[in-house]
N, C-alpha and C positions, 0 to 999 in steps of 0.2 A: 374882463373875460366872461362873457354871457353863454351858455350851454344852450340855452333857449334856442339861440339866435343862431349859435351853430349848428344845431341838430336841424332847424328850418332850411340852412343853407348846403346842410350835408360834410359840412367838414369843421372840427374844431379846429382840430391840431393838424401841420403841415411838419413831419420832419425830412430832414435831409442829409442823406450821409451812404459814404458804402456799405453794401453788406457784400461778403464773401464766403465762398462754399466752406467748410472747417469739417476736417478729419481728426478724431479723437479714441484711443485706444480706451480698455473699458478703465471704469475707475480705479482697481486694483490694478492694471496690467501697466509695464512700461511702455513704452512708444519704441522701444527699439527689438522687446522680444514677442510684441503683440501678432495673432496672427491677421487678425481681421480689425478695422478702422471704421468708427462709425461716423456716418456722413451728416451734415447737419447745416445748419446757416448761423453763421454769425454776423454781428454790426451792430455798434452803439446806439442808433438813432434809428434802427427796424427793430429793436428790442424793445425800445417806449414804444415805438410804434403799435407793437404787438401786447403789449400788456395795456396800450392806452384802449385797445379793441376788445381785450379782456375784461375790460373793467366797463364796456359799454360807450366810448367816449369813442366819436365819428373822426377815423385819422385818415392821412394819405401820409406816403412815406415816395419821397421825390430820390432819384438816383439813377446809376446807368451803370447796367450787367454787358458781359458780353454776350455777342450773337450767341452762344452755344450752350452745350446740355447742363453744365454747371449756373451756368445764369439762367437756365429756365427753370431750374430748381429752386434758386432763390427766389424766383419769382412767385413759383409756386406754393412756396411756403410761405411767405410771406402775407401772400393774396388768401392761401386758406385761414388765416389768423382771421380777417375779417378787414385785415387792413385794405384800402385803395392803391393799388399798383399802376393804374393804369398811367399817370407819367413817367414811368421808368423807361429811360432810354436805353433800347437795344444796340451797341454798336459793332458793328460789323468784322473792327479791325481791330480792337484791343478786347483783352482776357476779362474773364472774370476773374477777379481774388479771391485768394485761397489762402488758409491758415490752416496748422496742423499745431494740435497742442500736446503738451509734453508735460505729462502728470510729476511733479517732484517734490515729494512728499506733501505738506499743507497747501503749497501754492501750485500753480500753474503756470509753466514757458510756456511762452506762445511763437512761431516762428512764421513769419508772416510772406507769401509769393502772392504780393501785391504791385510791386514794379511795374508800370506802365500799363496796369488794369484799365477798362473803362469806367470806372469812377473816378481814378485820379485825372482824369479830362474834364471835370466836370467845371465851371466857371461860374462866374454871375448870373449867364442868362437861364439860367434854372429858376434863378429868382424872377423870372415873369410867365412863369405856370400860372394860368388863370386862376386853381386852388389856395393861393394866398390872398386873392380878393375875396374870401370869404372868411378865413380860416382865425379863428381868437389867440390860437398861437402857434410861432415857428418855433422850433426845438432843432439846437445843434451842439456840434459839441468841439473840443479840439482837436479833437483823431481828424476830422473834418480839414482842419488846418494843418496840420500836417503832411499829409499826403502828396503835394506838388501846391506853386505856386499859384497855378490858375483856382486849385482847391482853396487854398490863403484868402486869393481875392474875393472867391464867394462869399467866403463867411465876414471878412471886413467888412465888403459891401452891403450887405446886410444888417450888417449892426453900426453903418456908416447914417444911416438913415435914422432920425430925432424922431423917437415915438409920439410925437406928435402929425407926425406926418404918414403913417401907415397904420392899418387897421387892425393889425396884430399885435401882441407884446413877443418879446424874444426869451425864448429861452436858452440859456447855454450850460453846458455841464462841460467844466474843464477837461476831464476823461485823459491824462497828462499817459503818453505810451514815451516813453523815452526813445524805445527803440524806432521809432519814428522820425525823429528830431534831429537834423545836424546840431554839433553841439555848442552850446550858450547861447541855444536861439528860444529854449522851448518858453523860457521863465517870464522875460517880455512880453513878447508875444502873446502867451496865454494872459498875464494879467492884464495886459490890454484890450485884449476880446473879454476878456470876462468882465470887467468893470464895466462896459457897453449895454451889456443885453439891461434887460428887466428883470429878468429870473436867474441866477446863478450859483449852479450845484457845486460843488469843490468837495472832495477828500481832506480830511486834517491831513495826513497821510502825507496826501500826494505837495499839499499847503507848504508844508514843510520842507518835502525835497526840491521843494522850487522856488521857495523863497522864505525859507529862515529856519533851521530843524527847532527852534525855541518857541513858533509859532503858535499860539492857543487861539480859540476862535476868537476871539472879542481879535485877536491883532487880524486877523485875516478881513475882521468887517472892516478895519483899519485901511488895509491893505486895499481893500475893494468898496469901496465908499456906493458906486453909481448905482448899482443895482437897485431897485425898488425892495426888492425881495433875496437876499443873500441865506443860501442853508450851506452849513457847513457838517458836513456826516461826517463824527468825532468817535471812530470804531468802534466798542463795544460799548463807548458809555452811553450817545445819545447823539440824537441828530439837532445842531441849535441853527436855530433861524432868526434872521435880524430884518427888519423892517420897518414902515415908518414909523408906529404904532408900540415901537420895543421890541423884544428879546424873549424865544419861547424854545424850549428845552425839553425833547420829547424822550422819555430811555428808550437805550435800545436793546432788545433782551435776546438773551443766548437760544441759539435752536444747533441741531447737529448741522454740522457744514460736510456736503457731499466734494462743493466744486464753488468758490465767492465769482466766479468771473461771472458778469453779467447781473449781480445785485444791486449794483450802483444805479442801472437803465431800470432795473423794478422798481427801486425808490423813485427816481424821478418820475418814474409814471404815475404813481400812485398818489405821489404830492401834487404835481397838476392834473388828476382827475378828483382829488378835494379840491382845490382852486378854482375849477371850473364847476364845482357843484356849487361853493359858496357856505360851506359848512363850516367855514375856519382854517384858520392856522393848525391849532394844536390836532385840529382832524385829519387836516391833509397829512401832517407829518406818520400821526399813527398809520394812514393808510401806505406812505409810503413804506414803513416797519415789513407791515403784511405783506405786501407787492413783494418785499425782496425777499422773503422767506419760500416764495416757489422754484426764483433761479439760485439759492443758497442750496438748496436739496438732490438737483438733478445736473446732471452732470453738461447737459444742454443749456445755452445761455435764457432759455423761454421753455419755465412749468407750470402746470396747471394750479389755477388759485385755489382758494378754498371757497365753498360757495357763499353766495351772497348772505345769506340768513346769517352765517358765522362772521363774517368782516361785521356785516351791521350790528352785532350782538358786541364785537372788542370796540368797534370805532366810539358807544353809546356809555362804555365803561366808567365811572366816576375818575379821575385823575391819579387818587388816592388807590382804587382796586384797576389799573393798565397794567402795572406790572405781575401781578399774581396769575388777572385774566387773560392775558396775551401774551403768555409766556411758551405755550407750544407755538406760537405763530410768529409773535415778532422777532426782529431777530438785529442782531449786532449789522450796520450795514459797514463793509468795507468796501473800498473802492473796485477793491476786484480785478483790477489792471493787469493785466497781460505786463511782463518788464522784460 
């Protein structure tokens, strides 16, 4: 994964995935006596997207809104982050997706009016946007595969192809929504896609509810042998990463939680924009920590980082003083799953 070579070509990272318009009553308020609903954009793979643009690193985020004022929002939002919008397909005849979430007490329902949206249309041939002939990496996730079978095929086809033969590595973050999933389909499936890629995010969490509740990470690398680069984010203790090279175990330290949905896409962004700089493992991992402590805060799945000068001052930390020095910022990453 060269940064160089992508910032020459204009694009690192390639993700792809829905995003959809999402209505949210305020933090304190319920969903059923609220008077007013705040409007917002959500989606797994425009959240890296937007934090990979936050942190400086050249993305496009590939997907299809419908013709209408909800999908020019997402677009619009999306596009002001800094991300590359311009292959999002507009289509004519199907909706844009819509979530509305429902505050209950520590966690977050999420109720999803995505049924035959224009991104659940979306197929393989997304995958020959000229933007992955440049790009160092694709990022996707499982929500991706979920959503209808021509969605499925995308993401198999993609990860069907011997990284030897394409000019990206893949990234995938399992991202496991149940509510998504006909049943006793999700747990296959997912381990199958995830063993594939190069790069493979997993929840302990989610590790567990899908294939073993006695699972500890060391079973999950078990479990997921192919990956080059396996992180497993183990909630509030630490996020551990398995690779060719060994095993590196980053903590992860307590900040106040407004709202977790959406920390899981801030850690992955933050780990592959260490990746892509080349500054290490145990750097990416911190940087991942950071990343997820802006969408831990705000009740929005994408907030504003801390500035550079500060991340550069924790990421530079001796191993020994991480935890004392990045204790207002890093933070517990959970998976943050909508269920």
């Amino acid at each position: 994964m060269d940064l160089e070579h992508a910032r020459a070509t204009g694009v690192a990272v390639v993700c792809i995935g829905e995003t959809m318009a999402a209505l949210a009553p305020a933090p304190s308020a319920s969903l059923e006596n609220a008077d007013d609903l705040r409007v917002s954009v959500a989606g797994a793979e425009s959240n890296v997207a937007m934090y990979l643009a936050d942190l400086g690193i050249p993305v496009s985020w590939l997907s299809a809104v419908g013709d209408d004022a909800l999908g020019r929002r997402v677009l619009a939002e999306v596009g002001a982050a800094g991300v590359d919008v311009g292959g999002v397909r507009r289509d004519p005849e199907r909706p844009t997706g819509l979530l509305v979430k429902e505050p209950t007490g520590s966690r977050t329902r999420v109720h999803y009016y995505r049924g035959n949206s224009a991104a659940s249309a979306m197929g393989p041939d997304v995958l020959d946007d000229d933007r992955l002939g440049s790009a160092s990496v694709l990022h996707l996730t499982g929500v991706t595969a979920a959503l209808s079978p021509s969605c499925r095929s995308l993401v198999a086809t993609a990860l069907a192809v011997p990284a030897a033969e394409r000019p990206y590595a893949i990234s995938f973050d399992v991202n496991h929504r149940p509510a998504l999933w006909p049943p006793d389909t999700a747990a296959t499936v997912l381990r199958e896609l995830a063993d594939r890629a190069d790069i493979t995010f997993v929840g302990l969490d989610e590790a567990q509810e899908l294939w073993g509740t006695d699972l500890e990470p060391d079973g999950v690398r078990r479990l997921l042998p192919g990956p080059r680069l396996l992180v497993v984010k183990d909630g509030g203790h630490a996020a551990v990463a398995f690779g060719a090279d060994g095993r590196w175990s980053v903590p992860a330290l307590g900040t106040d939680v407004v709202e977790p949905v959406g920390a899981g896409d801030a850690f992955a962004a933050g780990v592959l924009t260490g990746l892509l700089r080349g500054g290490g493992l145990e750097r990416a991992l911190r940087l991942g920590h950071i990343t997820a402590a802006s969408a831990l805060k705000v009740t929005a799945d994408h907030g504003p980082l801390p500035d550079s000068a500060r991340i550069e001052r924790l990421l530079s930390l001796p191993a020994d003083e991480w935890a004392a020095g990045a204790g207002q910022l890093a933070v517990p990453v959970r998976d943050g799953a909508p269920r």
